[in-house]
N, C-alpha and C positions, 0 to 999 in steps of 0.2 A: 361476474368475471372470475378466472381463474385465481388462485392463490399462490404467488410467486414467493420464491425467496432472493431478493435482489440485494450482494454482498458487495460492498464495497473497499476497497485500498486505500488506507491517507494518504501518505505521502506520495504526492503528485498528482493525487486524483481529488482529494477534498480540500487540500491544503498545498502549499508549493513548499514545504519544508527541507527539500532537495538543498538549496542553496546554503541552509543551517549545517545541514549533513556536510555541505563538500566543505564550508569554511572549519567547521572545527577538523575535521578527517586531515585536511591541508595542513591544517597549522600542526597538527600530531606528525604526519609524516616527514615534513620539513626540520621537526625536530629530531629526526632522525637520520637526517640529508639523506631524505629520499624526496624524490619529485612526484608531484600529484597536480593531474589535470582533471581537466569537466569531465573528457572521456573516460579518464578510467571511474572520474565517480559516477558515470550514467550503470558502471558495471556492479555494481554496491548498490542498485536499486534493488529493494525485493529481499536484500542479503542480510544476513542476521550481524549483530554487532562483533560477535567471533570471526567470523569467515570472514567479514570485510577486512578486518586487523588483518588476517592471515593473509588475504590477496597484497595488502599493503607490503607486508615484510615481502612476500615474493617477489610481488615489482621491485625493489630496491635490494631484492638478495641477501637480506639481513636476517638474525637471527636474535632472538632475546629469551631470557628467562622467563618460569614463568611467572613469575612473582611481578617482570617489568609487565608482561602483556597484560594481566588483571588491572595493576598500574595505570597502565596506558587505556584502558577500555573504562574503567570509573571518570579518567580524566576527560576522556572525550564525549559521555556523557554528559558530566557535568558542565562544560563549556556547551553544549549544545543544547543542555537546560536554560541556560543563561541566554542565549538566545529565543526560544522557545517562550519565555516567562513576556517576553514582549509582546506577544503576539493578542490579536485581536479580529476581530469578526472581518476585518477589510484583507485580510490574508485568506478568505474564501474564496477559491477557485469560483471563478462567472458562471452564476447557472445552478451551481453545485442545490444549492436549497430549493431550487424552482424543481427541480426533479427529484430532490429529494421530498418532497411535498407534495406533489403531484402521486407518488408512491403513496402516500400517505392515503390520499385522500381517496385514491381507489382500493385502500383496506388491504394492501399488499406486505406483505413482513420484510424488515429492511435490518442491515447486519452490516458490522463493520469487522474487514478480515486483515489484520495488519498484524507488520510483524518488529514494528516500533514497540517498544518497551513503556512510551511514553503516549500513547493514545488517546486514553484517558485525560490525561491532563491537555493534550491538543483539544480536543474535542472540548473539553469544558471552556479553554479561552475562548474559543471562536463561535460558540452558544449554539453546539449541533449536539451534544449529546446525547438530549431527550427525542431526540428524531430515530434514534435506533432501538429496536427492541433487543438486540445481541451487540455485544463487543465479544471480539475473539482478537485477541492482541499477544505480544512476543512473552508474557508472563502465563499465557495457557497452553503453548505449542511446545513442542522439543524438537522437529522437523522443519528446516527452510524451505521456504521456496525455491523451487520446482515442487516440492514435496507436498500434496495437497491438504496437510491434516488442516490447516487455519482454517482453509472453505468448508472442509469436511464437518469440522465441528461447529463453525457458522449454521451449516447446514440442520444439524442435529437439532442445535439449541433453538431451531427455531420449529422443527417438524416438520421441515421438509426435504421430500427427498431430492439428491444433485440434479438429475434431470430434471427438474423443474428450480431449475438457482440458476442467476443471471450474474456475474461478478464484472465487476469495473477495473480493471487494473492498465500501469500507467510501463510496468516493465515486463523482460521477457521472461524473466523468472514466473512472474506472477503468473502473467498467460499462461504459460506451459502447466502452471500449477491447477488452475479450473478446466484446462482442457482435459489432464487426467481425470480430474475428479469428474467427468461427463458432465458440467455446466458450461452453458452457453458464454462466452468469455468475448468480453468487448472492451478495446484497447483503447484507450485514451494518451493522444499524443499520434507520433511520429509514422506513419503506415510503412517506414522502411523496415523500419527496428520492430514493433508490434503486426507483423505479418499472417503469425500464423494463430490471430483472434482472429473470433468468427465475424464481428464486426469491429470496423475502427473507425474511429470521431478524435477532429485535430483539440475538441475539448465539449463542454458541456454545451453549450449555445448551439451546438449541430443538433443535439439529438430532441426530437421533437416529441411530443402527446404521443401523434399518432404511431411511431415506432416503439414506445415504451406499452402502448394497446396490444401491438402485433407481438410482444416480446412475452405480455402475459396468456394471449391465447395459444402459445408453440412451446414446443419442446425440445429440447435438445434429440436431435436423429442419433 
């Protein structure tokens, strides 16, 4: 078989850490009476912990120091540590190990490309860490998503080149970010919102053997 590089996204693709993200963000922005829904957190997917503050203050029109905004970004953090420290292996997206193992076992290099800050310590509660040969997380990048450096240097750290790297992501940011980088980009979740991946699966349990075979013998066109 081929030698693929198969990159993956946490939040939302290995873990559902989404719901941590929008209760602490909530409870930040509420303290600043501003209002925050699901929708605007589906828009914070993929987004770096700066830039989501920054959309926040937009939505609400508000303005702060910068002294409050560092402030406010250690605090929601940390409340979302607090959440996070709970966590255990039954917060594994369904499927998430069978494929990721399945990788494994056909000698395939596997990377995880996120831009959570806290990855590392996700990955060790929920006992996937040693399933990857690369982490590329929000302490090695300087570039968000859309911007493809996370995959990019996924890519590197493993030796392989993008057209042969397959990435899992759960938002549009991310997609747009492996479509740049010329890897094959398949969306997990929604096919309204994750449109313009090359493949979409409403989660892990769709995607089978024999597609993950057809994904190491092809290349991205």
């Amino acid at each position: 078989m081929t030698k693929k590089a198969f990159i993956f996204d946490l939040d939302g693709v290995i873990v559902d850490t989404a719901k941590y993200h929008f209760l602490a963000w909530q409870n930040l922005a509420n303290g600043l009476d501003i209002s925050f829904s699901e929708e605007q957190n589906e828009q914070l997917k993929g987004v770096s912990r700066v830039r989501s503050l920054e959309k926040i203050l937009e939505w609400g029109n508000k303005t702060i120091s910068e002294q409050e905004f560092t402030a406010l970004m250690a605090k929601k953090n940390e409340e979302y540590l607090n959440y996070i420290e709970t966590m255990d292996t039954s917060e594994v997206l369904p499927d998430v190990p069978r494929v990721l193992d399945y990788l494994l076992t056909k000698d395939q290099a596997v990377a995880l490309g996120s831009a959570s800050k806290n990855a590392r310590i996700i990955l060790d509660k929920v006992l996937l860490k040693e399933k990857f040969q690369a982490i590329v997380d929000g302490t090695n990048v300087s570039k968000a998503k859309p911007d493809p450096e996370v995959f990019l240097i996924g890519a590197q750290k493993l030796g392989i080149e993008p057209e042969n790297c397959v990435v899992f992501e759960d938002s549009v940011a991310g997609i747009q970010a492996a479509n740049t980088a010329n890897m094959v980009s398949i969306g997990i979740g929604d096919p309204k919102v994750l449109h313009e991946a090359d493949y979409i699966f409403k989660d892990f349990t769709e995607i089978k053997e024999e597609f993950i075979n057809q994904l190491v013998t092809t290349s991205k066109k």
